[in-house]
N, C-alpha and C positions, 0 to 999 in steps of 0.2 A: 504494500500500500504506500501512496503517496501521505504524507503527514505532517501539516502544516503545527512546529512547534512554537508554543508561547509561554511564556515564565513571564507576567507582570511585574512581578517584585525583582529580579536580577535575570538575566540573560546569561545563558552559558556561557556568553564570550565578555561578560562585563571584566572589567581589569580589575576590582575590588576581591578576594577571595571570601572566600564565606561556605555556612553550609548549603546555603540553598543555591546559591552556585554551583558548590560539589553534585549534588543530589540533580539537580537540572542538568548538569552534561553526563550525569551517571544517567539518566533517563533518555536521553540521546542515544549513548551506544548501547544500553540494553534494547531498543528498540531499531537499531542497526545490527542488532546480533539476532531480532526475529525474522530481519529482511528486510527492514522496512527502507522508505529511503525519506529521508529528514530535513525536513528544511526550518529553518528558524524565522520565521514567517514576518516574525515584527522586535522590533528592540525598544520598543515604547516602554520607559520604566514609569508605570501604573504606580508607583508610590506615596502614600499622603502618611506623614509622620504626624501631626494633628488632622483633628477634625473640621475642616474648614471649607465652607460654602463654594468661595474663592477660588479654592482648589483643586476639587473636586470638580468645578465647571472647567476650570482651565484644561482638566483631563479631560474629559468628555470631548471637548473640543478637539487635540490630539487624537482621539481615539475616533472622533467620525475621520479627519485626516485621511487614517490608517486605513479605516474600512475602504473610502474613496478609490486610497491606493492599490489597493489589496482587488479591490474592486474591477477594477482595469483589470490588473494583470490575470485577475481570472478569466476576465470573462475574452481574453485575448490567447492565455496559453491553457485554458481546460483549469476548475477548480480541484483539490486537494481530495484525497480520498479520508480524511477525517481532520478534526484540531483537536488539539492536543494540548492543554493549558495545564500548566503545572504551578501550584501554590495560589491560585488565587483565594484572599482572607481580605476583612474588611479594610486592610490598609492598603493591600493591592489588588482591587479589583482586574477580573478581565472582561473591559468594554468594548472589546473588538471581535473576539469568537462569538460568542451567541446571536448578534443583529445578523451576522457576515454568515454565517454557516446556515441559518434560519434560510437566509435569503437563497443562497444557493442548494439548500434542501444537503447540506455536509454533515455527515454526524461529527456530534461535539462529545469531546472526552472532556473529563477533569481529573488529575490526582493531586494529592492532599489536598483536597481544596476545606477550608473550614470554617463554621457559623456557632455564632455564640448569641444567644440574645439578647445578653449584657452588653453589647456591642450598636444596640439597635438606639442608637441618639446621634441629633446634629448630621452631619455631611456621612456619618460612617453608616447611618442608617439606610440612604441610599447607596452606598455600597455595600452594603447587606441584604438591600433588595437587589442586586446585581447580581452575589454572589447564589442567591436563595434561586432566582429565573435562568438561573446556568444550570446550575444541579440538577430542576425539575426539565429541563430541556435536554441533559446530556443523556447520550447514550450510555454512559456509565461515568458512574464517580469513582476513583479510586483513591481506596480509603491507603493511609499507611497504619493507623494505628487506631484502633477500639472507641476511646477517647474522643476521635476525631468522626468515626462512621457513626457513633451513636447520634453526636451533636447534629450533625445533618442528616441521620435518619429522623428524628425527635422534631425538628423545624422541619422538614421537605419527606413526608414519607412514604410520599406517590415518586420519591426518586430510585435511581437503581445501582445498586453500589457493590462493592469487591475489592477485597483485602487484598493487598500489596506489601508486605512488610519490611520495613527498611532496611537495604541493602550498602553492598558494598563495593570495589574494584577490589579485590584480593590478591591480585598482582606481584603487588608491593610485598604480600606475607605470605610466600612460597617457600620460604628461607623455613632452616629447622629454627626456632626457639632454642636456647641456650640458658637457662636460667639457675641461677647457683641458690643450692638448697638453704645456707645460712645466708643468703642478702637482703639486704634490707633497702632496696631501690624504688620508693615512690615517683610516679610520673603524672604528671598532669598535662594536657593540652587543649586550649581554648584563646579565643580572642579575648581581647584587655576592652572592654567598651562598658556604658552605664548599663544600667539593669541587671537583670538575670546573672551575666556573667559577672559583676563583679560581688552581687551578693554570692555569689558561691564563693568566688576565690577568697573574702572576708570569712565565711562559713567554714573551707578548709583552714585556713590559717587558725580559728579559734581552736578545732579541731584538734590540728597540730601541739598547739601549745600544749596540751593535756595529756599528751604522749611524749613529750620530752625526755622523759627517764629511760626510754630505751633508744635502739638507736636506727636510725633511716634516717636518708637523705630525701629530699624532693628534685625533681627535676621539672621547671615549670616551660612548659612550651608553648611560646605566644607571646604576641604584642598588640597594642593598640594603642587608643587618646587615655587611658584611665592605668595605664602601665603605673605612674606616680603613686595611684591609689592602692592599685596591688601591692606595689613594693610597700606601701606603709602599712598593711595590713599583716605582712609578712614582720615588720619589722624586731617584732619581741623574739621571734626565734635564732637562733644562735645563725651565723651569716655562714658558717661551713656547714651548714644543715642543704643548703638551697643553694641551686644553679638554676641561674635566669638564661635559657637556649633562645630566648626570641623565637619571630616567625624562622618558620625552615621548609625547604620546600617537603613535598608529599614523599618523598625518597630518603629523605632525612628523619622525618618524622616516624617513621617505619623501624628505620634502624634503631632511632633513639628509644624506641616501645620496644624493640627486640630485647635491646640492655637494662631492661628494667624488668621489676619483678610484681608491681602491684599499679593497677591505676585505679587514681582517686579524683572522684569529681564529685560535687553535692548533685550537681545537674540541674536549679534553680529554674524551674519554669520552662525546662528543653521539650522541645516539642519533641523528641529521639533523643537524639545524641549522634551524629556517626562516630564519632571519635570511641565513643564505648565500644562500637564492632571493631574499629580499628585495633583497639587495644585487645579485645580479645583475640582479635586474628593471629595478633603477636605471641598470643600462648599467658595472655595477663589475663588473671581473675579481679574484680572490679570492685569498688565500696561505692554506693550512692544512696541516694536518699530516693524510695520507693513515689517517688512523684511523675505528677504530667507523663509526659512517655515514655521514661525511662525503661520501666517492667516492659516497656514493648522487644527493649534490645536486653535487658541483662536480665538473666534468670534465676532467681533470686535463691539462696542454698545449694545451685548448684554451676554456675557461672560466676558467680560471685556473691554480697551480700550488700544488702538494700534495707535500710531504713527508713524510719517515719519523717515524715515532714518536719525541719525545723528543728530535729532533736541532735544537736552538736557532740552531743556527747556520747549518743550511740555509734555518729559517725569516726569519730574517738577510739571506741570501744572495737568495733568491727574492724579498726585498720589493728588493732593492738592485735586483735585476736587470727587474723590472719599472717599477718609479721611474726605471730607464737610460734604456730604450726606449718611447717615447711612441706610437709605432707596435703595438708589439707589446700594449701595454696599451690601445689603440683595439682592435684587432682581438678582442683577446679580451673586452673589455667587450660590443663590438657582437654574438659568439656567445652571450657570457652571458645576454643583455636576450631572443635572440630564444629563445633553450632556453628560460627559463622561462616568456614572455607566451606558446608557440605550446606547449610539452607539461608544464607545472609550474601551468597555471592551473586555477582556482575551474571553467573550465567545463571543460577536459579530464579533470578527476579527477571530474565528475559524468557525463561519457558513460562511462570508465571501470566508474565505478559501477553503472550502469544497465548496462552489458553483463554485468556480475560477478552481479548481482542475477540477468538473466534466465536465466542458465546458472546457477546454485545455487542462491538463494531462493525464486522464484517455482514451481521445479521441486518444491520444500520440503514447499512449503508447501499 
């Protein structure tokens, strides 16, 4: 099939890295690994960081543009045998598949696409009614995580939806794991920015402090504008405890999780995580906090261990007690490595696809 791709929120080819970046050209070549042939149809980044009238028109505006253009070239080289919209949520609506595909009679896909309706006020309301008339128009929603298919079953449940659960490239983690029975090698890797990510990295730091008496080091991988804020949050722990690695590319980062022995993240409001498969791929068993979608990627007692929301001292407690036991942190490294190379990879999430496809799209269309 021909398949016109869109990511409102960032474009696989945007220069900025991120996860939804990763995740959008991982959905490219899974979908080049069912055959498909891919085109990235529009680079319009749909973004509103507040809720604003202003802004919102100013998109719409861009977005009829888009149709306009899009609009030609179909109707001069034959339109798309489906669209494909990946992440649209109240801040990045997509206002250009559902009028454009409606019109040329194209089935419309969505994955992660997600609705909250705590979210239904101001300018984001109609982007939640954008998002709500995508859903019930697609040929299918593709959910990645429970969480996210229930919310838009519960709003839209005349819609028709299929689990997708988030994957990986495993490429990078073909390599044996190497991990020494008495190390004590904490890793982390995440971007330095407000929110979510930096309440976590405050959250391991408190963490940290309360496990001083034994011994591990952290290895923290990432940068961003709130780096200042990290480092001061780190600051009461002893300075040969911690190595700041900065950003590094995907092949460094691989290695750097090869040499370590535990990764810890709170995961503060992650809608997944990739970096949790990443680490497990590496043969790491994992510590976080049983929130938002975590439990989607790490499996808790047996992948790694997962606590309660908020509770800093369990997170404490679960690094301590897997740092104890070299055994138990072998065993569960060695489940984590094969969960995500044998159902979390780049080719399981394109057979996946390709069965999702032939049961709703191809039916579609």
């Amino acid at each position: 099939m021909r398949i016109a791709f869109y990511a409102p929120l960032k474009s696989p080819d945007h220069p900025v890295p991120s996860g939804d970046r990763q995740m959008a050209r991982m959905l490219v070549e899974a979908l080049g690994l069912c055959g498909h042939e891919v085109d990235i149809s529009s680079r319009l980044r749909a973004f509103s960081r507040e809720a604003s009238d202003a802004a919102y028109l100013d998109l719409s505006k861009q977005a009829d543009a888009e149709i306009a253009r899009l609009r030609r070239r179909w109707a001069s080289e034959g339109p798309p045998d489906a669209w494909f919209c990946y992440h649209p949520y109240y801040k990045a609506a997509d206002l250009i598949g559902p009028p454009l595909t409606a019109e040329f009679s194209v089935p419309y896909v969505t994955a992660e696409s997600s609705y909250s309706s705590r979210r239904n006020e101001g300018a984001w309301k109609l982007a939640q009614e954008a998002i709500a008339a995508g859903a019930r128009q697609a040929a299918v929603n593709i959910c990645f995580t429970e969480r996210d298919r229930k919310g838009l079953d519960e709003a839209i449940p005349e819609g028709r939806y299929a689990m997708l659960p988030p994957f990986i490239d495993t490429t990078q983690f073909e390599g044996t794991p190497r991990k020494k029975p008495d190390a004590a090698r904490l890793i982390a890797v995440a971007m330095m920015r407000p929110g979510d990510k930096l309440d976590s990295y405050r959250m391991l730091a408190a963490a940290l402090e309360m496990i001083v008496d034994i011994p591990w080091t952290l290895t923290v991988v990432g940068d961003g504008p709130t780096r200042p804020e990290v480092q001061q949050a780190f600051a009461g722990l002893p300075e040969e405890r911690l190595a700041w690695a900065g950003e590094n590319a995907p092949e460094a980062v691989a290695e750097l999780l090869f040499a370590s022995d535990l990764y810890v993240w709170p995961g503060c409001g992650e809608a997944y995580g990739l970096s949790y498969l990443e680490a497990q791929a590496a043969g790491l068993p994992v510590v976080a906090q049983a929130t938002a979608g975590v439990p989607e990627v790490v499996r808790n007692g047996d992948t790694g261990l997962l606590t309660a929301a908020g509770d800093i001292a369990s997170i404490a407690e679960a690094i301590r007690v897997l740092l104890g036991d070299a055994a138990m942190r072998a065993e569960f490294g060695n489940r984590a490595r094969r969960f995500v190379l044998e159902e979390r990879s780049l080719t399981a999430a394109a057979r996946r696809l390709d069965t999702i496809f032939g049961t709703f799209v191809r039916r579609a269309g």
